[in-house]
C-alpha positions as a Python dict, from the first residue, in 0.01 Angstrom:
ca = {
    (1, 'X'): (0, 0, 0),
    (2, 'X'): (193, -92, -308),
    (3, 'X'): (389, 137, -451),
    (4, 'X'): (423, 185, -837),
    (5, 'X'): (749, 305, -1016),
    (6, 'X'): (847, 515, -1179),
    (7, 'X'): (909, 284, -1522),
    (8, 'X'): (521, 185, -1493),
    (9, 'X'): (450, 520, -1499),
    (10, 'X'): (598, 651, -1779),
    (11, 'X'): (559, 351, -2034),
    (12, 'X'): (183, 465, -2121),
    (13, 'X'): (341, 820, -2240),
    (14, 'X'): (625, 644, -2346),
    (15, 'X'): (409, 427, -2662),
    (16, 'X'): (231, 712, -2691),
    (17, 'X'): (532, 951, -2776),
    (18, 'X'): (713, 644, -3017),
    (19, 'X'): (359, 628, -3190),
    (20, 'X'): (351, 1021, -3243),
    (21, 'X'): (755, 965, -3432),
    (22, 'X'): (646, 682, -3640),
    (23, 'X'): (304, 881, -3784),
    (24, 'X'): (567, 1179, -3798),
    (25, 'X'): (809, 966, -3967),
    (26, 'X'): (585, 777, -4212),
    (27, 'X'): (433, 1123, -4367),
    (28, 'X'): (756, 1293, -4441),
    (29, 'X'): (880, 943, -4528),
    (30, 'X'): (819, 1025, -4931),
    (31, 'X'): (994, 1368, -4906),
    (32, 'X'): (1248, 1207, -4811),
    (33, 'X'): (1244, 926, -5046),
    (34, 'X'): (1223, 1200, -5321),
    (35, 'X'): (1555, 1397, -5211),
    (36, 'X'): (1726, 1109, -5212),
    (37, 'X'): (1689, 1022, -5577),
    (38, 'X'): (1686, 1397, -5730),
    (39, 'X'): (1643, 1225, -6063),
    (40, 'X'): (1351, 1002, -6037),
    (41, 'X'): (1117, 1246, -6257),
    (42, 'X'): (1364, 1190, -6537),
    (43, 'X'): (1433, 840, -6568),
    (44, 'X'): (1267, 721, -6873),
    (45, 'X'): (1221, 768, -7262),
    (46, 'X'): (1102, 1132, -7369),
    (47, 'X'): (978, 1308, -7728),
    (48, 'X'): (906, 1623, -7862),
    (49, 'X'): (1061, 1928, -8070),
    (50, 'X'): (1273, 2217, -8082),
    (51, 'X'): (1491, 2485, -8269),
    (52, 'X'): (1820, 2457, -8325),
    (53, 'X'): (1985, 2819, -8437),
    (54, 'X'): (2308, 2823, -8572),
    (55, 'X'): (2628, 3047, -8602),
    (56, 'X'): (2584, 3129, -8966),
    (57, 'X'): (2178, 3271, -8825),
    (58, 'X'): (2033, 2997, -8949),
    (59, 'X'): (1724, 2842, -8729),
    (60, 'X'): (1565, 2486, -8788),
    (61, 'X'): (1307, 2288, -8675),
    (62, 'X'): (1408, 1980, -8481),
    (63, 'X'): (1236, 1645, -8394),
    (64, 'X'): (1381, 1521, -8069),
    (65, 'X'): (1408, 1193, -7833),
    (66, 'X'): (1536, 1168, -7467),
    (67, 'X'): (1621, 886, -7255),
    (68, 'X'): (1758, 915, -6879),
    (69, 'X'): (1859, 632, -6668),
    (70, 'X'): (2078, 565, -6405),
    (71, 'X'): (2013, 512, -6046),
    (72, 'X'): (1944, 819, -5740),
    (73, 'X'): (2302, 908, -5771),
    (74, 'X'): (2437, 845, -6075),
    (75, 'X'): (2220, 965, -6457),
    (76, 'X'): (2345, 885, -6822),
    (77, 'X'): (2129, 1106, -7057),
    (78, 'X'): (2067, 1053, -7441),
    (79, 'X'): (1936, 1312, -7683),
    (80, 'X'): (1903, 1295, -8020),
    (81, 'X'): (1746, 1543, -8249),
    (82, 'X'): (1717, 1592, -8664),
    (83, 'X'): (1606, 1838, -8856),
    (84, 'X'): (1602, 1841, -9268),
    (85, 'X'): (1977, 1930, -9278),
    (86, 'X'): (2124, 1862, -8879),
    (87, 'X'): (2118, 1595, -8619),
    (88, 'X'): (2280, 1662, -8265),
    (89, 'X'): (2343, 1339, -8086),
    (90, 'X'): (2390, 1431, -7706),
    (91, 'X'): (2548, 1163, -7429),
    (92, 'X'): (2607, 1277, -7072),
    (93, 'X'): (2671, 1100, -6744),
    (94, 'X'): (2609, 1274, -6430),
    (95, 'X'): (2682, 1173, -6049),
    (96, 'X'): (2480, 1381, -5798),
    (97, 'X'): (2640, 1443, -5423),
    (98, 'X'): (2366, 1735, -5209),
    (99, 'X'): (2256, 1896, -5507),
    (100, 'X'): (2611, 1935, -5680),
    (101, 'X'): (2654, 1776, -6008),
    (102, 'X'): (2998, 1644, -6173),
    (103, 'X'): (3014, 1458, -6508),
    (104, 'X'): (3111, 1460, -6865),
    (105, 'X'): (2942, 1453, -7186),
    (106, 'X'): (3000, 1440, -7594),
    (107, 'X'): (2818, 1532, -7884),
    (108, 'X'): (2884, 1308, -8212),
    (109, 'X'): (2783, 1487, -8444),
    (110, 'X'): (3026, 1866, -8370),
    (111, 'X'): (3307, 1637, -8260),
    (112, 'X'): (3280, 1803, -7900),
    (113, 'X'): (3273, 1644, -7550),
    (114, 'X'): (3403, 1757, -7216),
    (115, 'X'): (3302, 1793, -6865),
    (116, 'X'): (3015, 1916, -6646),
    (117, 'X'): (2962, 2100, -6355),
    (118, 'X'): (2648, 2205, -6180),
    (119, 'X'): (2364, 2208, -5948),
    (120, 'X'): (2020, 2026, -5927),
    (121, 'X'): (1690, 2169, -5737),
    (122, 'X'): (1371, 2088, -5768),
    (123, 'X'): (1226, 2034, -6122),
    (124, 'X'): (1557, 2219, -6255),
    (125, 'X'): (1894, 2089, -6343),
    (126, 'X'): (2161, 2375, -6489),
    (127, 'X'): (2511, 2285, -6560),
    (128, 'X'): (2811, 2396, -6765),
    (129, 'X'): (3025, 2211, -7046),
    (130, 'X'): (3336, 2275, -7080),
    (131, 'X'): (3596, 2125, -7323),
    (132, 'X'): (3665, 2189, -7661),
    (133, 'X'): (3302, 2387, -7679),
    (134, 'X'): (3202, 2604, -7379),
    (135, 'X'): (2837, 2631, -7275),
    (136, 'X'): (2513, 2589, -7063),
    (137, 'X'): (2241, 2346, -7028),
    (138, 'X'): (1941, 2398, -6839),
    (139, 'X'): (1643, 2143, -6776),
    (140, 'X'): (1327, 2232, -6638),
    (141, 'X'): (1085, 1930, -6563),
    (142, 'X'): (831, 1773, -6441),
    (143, 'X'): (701, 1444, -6425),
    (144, 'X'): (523, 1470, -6771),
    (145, 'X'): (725, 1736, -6953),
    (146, 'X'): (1052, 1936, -6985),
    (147, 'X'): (1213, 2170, -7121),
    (148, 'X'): (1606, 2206, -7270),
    (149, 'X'): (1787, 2548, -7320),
    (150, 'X'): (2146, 2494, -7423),
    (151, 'X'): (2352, 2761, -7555),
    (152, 'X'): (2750, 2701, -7643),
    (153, 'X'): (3051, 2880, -7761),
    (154, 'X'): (3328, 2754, -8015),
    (155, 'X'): (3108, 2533, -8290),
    (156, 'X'): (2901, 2593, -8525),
    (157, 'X'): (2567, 2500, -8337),
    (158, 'X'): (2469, 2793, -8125),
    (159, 'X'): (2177, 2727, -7906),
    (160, 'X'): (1921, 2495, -7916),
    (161, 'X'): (1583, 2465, -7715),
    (162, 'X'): (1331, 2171, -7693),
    (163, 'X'): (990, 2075, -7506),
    (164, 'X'): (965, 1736, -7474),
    (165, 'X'): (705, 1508, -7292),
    (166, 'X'): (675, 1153, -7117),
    (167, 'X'): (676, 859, -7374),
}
């Protein structure tokens, strides 16, 4: 009587248990694809309007465009936005590390620029400015639309809020 060992026996369950990780692996493969690069819904050119109020209580209407690129850790941001009397001209880059964000940013037109500090989660990046204006930045997105909430301290723009879409 031959014998069989115990390596031939186990090989069958063996393939079968490698084949069960790979499926396993292959359909959380894009969730994982998708934490790694936290700002792949935002790379690209975006357009749309918003109000700008300002520290005197005046409010205008503003026509805005966005761009974001970069790479999965690292996003440079561009916004610029007019209305009949203003224009803000926005330039940030951002490095992401597990959801932390570090970076700095400027505004041309209020002379102001500065560093940033904050967090990223899904479909929301908030941060703070600091520098010679103090403030907050939020961005709520998707992969078709967003919306911008910053409010600041120390210049004569005050808060300003846009809903853009994809271009």
């Amino acid at each position: 009587m031959k014998s069989i060992g115990n390596s031939q026996l186990f090989k069958p369950h063996l393939l079968s248990i490698c084949v069960c990780m790979l499926t396993m692996a292959i359909s959380i493969w894009p969730a994982i694809a998708a934490d790694d690069d936290p700002f792949a819904n935002l790379r690209g050119n975006w357009g749309g309007s918003g109000k700008m109020s300002l520290k005197d209580g005046s409010k205008e209407r503003l026509s805005c465009k966005a761009n974001y690129s970069g790479s999965s850790s690292q996003l440079r941001l561009q916004i610029n936005c007019k209305s009949n009397f203003n224009t803000i001209n926005m330039k940030a880059r951002l490095s992401a590390n597990g959801g932390r964000l570090l970076g700095v940013w400027e505004e041309e037109t209020y002379r102001a620029l500065g560093t940033i500090a904050g967090k990223i989660g899904e479909k929301k990046i908030t941060f703070h400015i600091a520098g010679n204006v103090l403030g907050n930045m939020v961005i709520q997105y998707s992969r078709s639309n967003q919306n911008i909430s910053i409010k600041t301290q120390g210049v004569a723009l005050q808060n300003v809020k846009m809903k853009l879409s994809r271009r």
